[in-house]
DSSP file (Angstrom, degrees, kcal/mol; ACC not computed):
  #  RESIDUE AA STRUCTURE BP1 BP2  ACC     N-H-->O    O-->H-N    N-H-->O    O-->H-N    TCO  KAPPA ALPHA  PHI   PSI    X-CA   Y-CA   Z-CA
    1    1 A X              0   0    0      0, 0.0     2,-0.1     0, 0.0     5,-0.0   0.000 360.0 360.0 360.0 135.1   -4.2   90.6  160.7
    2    2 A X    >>  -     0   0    0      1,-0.1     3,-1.4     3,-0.0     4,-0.6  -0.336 360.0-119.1 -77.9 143.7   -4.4   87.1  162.5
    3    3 A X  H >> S+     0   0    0      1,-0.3     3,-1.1     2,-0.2     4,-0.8   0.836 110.8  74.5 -68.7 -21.7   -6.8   87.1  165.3
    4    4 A X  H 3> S+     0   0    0      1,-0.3     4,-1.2     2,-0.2    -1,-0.3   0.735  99.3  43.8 -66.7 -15.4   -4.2   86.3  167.6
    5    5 A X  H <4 S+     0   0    0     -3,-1.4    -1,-0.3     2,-0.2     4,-0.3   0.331 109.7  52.8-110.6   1.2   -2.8   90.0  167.2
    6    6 A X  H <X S+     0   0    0     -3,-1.1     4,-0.6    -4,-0.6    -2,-0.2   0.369 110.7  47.3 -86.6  -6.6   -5.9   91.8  167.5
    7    7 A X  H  X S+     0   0    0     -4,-0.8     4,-2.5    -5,-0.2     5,-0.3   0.901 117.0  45.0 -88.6 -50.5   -6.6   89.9  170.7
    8    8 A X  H  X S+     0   0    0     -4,-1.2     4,-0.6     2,-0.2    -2,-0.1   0.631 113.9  47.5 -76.0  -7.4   -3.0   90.8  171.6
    9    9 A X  H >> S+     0   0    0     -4,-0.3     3,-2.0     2,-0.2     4,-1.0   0.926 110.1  59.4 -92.1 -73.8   -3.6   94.5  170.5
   10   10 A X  H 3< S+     0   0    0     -4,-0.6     4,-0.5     1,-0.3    -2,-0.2   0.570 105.0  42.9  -3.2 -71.3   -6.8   94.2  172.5
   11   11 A X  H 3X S+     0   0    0     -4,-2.5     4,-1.9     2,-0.2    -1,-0.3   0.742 109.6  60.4 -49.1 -42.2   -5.2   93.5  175.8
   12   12 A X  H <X S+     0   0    0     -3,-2.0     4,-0.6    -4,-0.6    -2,-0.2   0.866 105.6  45.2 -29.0 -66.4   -2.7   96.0  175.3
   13   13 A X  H  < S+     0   0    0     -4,-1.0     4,-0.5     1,-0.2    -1,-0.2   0.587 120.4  35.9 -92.3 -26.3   -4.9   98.7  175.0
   14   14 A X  H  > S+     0   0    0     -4,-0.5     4,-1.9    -5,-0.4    -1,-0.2   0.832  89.2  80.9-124.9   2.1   -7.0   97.9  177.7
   15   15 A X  H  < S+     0   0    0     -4,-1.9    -2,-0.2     2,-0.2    -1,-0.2   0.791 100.1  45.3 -34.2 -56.3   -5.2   96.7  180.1
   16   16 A X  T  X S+     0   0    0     -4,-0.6     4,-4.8     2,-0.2     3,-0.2   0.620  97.0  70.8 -31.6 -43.9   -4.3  100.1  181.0
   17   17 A X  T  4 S+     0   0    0     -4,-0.5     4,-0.4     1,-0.3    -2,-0.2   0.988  91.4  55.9 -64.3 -56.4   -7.3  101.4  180.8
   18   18 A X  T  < S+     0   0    0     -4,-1.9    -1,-0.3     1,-0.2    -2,-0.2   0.606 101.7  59.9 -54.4  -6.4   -8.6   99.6  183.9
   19   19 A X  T  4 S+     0   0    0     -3,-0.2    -1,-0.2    -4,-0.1    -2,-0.2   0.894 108.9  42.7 -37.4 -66.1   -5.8  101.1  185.8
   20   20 A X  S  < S+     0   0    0     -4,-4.8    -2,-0.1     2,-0.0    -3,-0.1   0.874  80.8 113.1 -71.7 -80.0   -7.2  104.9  184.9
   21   21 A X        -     0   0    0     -4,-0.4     2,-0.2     1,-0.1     0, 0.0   0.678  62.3-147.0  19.0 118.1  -10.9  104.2  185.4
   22   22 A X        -     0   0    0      2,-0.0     2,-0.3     1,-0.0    -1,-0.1  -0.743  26.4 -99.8 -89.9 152.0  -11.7  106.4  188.6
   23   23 A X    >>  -     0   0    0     -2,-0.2     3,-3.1     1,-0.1     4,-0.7  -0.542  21.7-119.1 -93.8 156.8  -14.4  104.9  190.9
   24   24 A X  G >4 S+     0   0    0      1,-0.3     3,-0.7    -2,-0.3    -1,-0.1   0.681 116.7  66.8 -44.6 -35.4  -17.7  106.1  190.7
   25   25 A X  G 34 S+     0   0    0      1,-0.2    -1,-0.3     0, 0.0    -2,-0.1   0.286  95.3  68.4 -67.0  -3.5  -17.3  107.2  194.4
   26   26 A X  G <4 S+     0   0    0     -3,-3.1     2,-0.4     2,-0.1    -1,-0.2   0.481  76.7  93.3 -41.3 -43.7  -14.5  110.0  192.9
   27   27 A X  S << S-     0   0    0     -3,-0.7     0, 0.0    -4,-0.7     0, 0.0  -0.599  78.4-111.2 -97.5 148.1  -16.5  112.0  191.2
   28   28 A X        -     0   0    0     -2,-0.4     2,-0.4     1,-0.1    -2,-0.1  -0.102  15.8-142.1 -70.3 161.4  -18.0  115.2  192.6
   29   29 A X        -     0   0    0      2,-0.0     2,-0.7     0, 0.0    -1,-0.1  -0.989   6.8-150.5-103.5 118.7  -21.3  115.9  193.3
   30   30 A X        -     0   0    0     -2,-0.4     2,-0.8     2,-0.0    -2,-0.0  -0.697  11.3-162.6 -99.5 104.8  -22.8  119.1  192.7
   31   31 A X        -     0   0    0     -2,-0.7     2,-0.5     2,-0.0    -2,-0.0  -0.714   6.0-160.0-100.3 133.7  -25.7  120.3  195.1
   32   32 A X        -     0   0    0     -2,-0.8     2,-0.6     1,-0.0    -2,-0.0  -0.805   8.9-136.6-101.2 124.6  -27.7  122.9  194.1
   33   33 A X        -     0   0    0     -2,-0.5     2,-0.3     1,-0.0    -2,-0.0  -0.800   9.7-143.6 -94.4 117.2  -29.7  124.9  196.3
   34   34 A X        -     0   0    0     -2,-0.6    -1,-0.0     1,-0.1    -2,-0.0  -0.575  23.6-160.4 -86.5 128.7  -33.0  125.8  195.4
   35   35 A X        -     0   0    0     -2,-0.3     4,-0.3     1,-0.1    -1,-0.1   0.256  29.9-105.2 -69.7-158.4  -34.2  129.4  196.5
   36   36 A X  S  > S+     0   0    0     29,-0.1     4,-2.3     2,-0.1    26,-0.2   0.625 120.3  46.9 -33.7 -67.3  -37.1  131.1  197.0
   37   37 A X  H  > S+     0   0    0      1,-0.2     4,-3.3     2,-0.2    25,-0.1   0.865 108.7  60.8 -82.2 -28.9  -37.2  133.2  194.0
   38   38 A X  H  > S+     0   0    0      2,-0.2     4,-1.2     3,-0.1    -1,-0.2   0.960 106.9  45.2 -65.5 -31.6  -36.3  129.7  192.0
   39   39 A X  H >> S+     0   0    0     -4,-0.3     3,-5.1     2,-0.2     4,-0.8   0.925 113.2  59.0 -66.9 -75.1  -39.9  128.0  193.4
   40   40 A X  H 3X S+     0   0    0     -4,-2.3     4,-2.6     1,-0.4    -2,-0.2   0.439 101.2  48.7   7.2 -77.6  -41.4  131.6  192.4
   41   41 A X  H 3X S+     0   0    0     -4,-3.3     4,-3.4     2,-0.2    -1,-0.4   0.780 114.4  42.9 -39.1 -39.7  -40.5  131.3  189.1
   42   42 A X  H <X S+     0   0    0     -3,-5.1     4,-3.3    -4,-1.2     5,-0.3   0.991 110.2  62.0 -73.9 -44.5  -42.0  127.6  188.7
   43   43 A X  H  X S+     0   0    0     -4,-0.8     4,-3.5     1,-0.2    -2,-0.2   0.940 109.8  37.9 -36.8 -65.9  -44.8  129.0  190.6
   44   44 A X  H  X S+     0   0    0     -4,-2.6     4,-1.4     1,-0.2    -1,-0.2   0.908 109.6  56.9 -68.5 -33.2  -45.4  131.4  187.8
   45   45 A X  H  X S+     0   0    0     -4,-3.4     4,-0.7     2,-0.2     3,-0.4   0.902 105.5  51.8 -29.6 -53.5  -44.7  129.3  185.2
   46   46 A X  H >X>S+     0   0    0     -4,-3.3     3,-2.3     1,-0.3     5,-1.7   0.988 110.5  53.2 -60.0 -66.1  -47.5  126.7  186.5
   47   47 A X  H 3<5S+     0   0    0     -4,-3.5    -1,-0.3    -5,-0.3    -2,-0.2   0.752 102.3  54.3 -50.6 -35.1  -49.6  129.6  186.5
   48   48 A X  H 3<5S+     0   0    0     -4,-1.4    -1,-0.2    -3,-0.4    -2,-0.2   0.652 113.1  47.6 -57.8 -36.4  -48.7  130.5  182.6
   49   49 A X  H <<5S-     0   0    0     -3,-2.3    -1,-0.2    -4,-0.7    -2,-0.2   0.384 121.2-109.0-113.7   5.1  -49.8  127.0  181.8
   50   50 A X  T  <5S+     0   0    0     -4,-1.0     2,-0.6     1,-0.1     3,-0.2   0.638  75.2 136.6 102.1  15.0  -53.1  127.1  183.8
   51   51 A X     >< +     0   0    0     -5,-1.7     4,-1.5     1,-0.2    -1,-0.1  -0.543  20.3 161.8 -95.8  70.1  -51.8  124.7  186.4
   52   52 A X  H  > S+     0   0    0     -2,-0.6     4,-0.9     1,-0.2    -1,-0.2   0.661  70.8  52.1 -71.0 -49.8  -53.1  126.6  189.5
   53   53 A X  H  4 S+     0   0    0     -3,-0.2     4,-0.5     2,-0.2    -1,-0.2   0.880 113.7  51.5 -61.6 -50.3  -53.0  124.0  192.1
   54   54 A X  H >> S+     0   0    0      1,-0.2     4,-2.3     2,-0.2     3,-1.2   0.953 105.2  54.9 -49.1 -55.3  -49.2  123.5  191.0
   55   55 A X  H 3X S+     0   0    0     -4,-1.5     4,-0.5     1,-0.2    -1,-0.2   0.699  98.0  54.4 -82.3  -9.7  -48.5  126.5  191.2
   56   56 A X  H 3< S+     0   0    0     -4,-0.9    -1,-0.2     2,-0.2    -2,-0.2   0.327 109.7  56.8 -94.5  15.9  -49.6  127.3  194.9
   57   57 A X  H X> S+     0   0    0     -3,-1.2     4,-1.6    -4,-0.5     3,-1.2   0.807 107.0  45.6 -78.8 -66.2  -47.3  124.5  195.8
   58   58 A X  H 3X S+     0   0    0     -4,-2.3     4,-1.5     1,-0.3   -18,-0.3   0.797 118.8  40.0 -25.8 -45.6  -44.7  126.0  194.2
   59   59 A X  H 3X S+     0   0    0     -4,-0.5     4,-2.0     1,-0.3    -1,-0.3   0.745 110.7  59.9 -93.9 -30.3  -45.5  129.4  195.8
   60   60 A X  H <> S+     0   0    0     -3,-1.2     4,-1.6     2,-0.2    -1,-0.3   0.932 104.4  47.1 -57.0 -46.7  -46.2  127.7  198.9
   61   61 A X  H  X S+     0   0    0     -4,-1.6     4,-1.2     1,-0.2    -2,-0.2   0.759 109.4  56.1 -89.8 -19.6  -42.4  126.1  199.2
   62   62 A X  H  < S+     0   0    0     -4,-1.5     4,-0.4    -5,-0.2    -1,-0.2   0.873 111.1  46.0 -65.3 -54.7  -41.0  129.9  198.3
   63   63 A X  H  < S+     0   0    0     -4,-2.0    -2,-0.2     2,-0.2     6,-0.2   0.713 108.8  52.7 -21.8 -51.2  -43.1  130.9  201.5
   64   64 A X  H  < S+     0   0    0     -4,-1.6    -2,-0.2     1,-0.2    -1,-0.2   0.874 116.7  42.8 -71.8 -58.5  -41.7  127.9  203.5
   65   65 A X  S  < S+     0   0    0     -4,-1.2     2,-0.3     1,-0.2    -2,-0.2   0.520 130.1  16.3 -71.6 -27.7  -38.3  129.3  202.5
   66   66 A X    >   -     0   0    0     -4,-0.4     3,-0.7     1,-0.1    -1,-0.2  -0.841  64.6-165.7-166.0 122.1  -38.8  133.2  203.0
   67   67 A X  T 3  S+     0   0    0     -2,-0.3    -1,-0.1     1,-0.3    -4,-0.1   0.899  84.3  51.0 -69.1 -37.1  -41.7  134.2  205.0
   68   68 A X  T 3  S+     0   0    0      1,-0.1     2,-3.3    31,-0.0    -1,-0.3   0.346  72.6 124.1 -86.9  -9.7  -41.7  137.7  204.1
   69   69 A X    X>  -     0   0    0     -3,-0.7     3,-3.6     1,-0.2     4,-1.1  -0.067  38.2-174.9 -85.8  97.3  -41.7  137.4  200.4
   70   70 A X  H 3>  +     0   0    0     -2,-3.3     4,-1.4     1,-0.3    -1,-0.2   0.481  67.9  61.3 -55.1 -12.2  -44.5  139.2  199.5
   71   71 A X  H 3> S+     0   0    0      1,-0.2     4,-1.6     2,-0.2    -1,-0.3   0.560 101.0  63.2 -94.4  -0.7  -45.1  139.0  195.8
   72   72 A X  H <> S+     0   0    0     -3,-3.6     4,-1.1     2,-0.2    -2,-0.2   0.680 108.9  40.6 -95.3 -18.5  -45.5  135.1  196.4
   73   73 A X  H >X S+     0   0    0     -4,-1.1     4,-1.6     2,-0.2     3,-0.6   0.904 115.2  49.8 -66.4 -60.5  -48.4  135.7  198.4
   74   74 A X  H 3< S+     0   0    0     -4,-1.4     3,-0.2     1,-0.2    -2,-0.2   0.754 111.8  44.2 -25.0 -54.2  -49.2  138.0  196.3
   75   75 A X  H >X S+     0   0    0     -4,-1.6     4,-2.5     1,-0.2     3,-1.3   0.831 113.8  59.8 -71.2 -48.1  -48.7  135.4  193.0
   76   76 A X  H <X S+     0   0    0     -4,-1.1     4,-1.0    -3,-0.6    -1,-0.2   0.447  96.5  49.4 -86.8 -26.5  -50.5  133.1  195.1
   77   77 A X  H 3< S+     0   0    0     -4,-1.6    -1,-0.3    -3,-0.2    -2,-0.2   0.186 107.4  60.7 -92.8  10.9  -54.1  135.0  195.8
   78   78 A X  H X> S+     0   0    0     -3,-1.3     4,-3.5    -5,-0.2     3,-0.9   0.743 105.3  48.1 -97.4 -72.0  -54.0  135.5  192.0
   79   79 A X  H 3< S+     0   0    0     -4,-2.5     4,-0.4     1,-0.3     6,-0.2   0.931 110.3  50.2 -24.2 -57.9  -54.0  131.3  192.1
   80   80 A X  T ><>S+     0   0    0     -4,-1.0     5,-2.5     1,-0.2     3,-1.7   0.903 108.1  52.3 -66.6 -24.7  -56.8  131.1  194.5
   81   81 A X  T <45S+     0   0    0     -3,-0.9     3,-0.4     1,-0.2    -1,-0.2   0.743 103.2  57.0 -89.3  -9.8  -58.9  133.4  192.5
   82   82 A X  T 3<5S+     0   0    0     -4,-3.5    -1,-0.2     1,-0.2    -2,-0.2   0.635 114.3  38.5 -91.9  17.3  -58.4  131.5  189.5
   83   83 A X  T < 5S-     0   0    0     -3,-1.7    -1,-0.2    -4,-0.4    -2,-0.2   0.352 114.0-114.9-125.6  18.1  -59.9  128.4  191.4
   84   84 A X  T   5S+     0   0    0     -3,-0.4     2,-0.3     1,-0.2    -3,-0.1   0.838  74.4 133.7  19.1  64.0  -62.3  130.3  193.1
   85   85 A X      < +     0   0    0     -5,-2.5    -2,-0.4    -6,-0.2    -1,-0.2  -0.927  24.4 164.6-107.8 120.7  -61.2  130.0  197.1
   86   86 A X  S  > S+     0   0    0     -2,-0.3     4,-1.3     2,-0.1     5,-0.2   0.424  73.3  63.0-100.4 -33.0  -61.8  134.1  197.3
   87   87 A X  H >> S+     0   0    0      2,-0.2     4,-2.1     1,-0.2     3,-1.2   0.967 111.4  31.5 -48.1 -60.7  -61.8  133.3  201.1
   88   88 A X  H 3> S+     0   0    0      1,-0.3     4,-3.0     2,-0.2    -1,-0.2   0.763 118.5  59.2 -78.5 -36.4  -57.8  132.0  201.0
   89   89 A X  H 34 S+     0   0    0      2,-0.2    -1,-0.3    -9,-0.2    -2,-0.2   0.792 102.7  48.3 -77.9 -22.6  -57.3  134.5  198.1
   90   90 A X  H XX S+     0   0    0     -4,-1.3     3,-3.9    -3,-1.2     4,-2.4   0.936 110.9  56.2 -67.1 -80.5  -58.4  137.6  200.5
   91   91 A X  H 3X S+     0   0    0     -4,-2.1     4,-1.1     1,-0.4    -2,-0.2   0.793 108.1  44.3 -54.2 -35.0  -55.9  136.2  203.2
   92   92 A X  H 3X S+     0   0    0     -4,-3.0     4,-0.8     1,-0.2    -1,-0.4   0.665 110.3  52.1 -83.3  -1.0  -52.9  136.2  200.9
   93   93 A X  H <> S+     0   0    0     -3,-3.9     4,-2.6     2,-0.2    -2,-0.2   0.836 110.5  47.0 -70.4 -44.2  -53.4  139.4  199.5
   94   94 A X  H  X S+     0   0    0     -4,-2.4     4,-0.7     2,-0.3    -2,-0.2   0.752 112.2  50.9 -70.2 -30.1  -53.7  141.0  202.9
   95   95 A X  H  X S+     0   0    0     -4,-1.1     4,-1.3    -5,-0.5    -1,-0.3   0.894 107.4  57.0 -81.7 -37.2  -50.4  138.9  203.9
   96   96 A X  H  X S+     0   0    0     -4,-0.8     4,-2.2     2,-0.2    -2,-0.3   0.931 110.1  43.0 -66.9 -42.3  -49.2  140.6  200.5
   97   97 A X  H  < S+     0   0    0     -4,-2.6     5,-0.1     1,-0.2    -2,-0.1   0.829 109.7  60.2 -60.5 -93.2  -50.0  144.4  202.1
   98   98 A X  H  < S+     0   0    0     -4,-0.7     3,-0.3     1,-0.2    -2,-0.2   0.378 109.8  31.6  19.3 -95.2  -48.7  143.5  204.8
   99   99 A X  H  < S+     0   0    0     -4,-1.3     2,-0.4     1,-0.3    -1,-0.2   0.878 137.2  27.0 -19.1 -77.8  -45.3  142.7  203.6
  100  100 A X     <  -     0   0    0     -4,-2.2     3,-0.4    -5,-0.2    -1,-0.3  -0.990  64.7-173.8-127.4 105.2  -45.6  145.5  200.8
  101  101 A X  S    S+     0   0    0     -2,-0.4     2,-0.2    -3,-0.3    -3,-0.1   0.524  86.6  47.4 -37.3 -40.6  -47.8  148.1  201.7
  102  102 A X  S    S+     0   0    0     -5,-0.1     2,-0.4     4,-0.0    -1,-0.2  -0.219  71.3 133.7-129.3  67.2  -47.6  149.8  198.4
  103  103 A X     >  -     0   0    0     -3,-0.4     4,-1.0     1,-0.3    -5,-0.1  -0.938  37.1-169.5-138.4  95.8  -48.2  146.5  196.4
  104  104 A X  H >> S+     0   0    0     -2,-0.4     3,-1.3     1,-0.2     4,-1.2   0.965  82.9  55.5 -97.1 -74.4  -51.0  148.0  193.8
  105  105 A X  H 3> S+     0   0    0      1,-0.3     4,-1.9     2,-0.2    -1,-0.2   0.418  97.2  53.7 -41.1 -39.4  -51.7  144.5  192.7
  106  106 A X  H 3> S+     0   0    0      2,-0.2     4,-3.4     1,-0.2    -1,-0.3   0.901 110.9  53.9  -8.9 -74.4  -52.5  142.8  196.0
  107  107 A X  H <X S+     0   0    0     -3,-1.3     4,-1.8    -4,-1.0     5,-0.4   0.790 111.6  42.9 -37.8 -51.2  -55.2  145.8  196.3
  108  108 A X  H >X>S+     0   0    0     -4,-1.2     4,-3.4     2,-0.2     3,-0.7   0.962 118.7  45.5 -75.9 -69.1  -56.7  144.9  192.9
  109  109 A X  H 3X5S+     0   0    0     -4,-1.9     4,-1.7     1,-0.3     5,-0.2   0.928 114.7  43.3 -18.5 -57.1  -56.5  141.0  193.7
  110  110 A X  H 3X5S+     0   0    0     -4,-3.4     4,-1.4     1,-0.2    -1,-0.3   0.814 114.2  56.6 -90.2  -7.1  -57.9  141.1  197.1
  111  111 A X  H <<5S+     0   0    0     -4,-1.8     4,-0.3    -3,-0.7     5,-0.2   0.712 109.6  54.7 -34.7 -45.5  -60.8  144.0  195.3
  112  112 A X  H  X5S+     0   0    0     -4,-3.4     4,-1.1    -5,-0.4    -2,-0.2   0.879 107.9  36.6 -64.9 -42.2  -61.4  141.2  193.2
  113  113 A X  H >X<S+     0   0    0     -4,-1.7     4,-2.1    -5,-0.5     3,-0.5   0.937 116.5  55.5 -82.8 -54.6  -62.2  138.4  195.6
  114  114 A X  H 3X S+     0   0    0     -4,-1.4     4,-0.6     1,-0.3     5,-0.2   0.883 112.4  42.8 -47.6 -27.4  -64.1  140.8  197.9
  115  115 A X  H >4 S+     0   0    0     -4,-0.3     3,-0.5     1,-0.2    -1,-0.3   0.891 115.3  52.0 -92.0 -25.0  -66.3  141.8  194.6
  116  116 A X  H << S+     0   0    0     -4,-1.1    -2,-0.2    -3,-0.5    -1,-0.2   0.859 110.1  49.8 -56.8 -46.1  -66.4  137.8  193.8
  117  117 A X  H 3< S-     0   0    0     -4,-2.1    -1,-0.2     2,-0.1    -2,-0.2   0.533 116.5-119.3 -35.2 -37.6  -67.6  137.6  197.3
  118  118 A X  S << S+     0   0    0     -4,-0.6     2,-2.6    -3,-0.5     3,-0.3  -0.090  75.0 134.7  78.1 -10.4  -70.4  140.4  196.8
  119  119 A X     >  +     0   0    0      1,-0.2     4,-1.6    -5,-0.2    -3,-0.1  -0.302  29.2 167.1 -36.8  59.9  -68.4  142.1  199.6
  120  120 A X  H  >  +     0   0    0     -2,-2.6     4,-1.2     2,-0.2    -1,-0.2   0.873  65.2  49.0 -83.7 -20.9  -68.7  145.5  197.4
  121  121 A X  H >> S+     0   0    0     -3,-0.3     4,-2.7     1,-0.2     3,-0.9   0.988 108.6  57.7 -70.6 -51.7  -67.5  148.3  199.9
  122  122 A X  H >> S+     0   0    0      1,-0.3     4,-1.1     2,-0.2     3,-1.0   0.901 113.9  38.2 -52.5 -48.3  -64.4  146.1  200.7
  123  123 A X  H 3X S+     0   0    0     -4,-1.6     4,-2.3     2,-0.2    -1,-0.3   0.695 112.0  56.0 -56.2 -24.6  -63.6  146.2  196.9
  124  124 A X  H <X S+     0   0    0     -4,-1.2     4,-1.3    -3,-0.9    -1,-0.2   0.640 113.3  43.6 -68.3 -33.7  -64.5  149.5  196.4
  125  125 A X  H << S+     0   0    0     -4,-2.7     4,-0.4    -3,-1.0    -2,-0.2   0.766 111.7  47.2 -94.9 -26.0  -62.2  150.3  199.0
  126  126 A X  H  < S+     0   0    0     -4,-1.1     3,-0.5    -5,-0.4     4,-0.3   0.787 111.5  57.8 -86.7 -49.3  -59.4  148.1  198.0
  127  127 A X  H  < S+     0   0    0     -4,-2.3     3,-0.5     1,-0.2    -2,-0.2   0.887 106.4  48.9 -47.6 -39.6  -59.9  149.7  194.4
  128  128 A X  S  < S+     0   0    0     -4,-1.3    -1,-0.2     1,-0.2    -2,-0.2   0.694 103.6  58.0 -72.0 -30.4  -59.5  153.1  195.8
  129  129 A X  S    S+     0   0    0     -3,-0.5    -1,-0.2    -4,-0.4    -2,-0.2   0.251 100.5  60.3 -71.2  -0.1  -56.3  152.2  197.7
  130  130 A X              0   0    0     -3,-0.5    -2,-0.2    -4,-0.3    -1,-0.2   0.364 360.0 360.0-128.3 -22.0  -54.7  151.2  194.4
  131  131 A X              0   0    0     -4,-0.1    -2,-0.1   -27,-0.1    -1,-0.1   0.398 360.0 360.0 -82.6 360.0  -55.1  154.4  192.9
């Protein structure tokens, strides 16, 4: 085949084609709206891979998003005790009773920072509430 008919096949074929092309500003855009429970999850993830800090941002923006949701406080005084803040880690536990009263883990968490503390009656006492 002569180049002059692949040039002309060429044109042919795409000639058209710029016709169909849609412009970029055509196609949809899908926005997805991130929950709660979806920072939660990363939150605990980050926690799985030992990225504590990460993961009370995470848990932080799930907070920011649902005030009430107690097992990210909850998830979240676990964090602080693994970076030993037992102060910060007390106050989200307590925001986790709070919330959910009958939240066994909270009780063991914030027992935990209180005995981390040397605070033993308050753990003692938070151990005993968990039973």
């Amino acid at each position: 085949m002569s180049n002059f008919w692949r040039l002309f096949f060429s044109i042919i074929i795409a000639f058209p084609l710029t016709f169909l092309t849609l412009p970029a500003h055509s196609s949809p855009i899908l926005i997805t709206q991130i929950t709660a429970s979806d920072f939660l999850e990363l939150g605990v993830d980050k926690m799985r891979r030992g990225d504590y800090q990460e993961a009370i941002e995470n848990f932080n923006q799930a907070i920011e998003l649902k005030k009430d949701l107690a097992v990210a406080y909850s998830d979240r005084c676990l964090a602080y005790l693994q970076l030993q803040d037992y102060h910060q880690a007390v106050t989200d536990c307590t925001q986790a009773i709070n919330f959910a009263p009958d939240n066994f883990e909270a009780y063991r968490n914030r027992g935990v920072a209180h005995y981390r503390q040397g605070d033993y009656s308050a753990a003692i006492v938070d151990h005993n509430r968990m039973n």
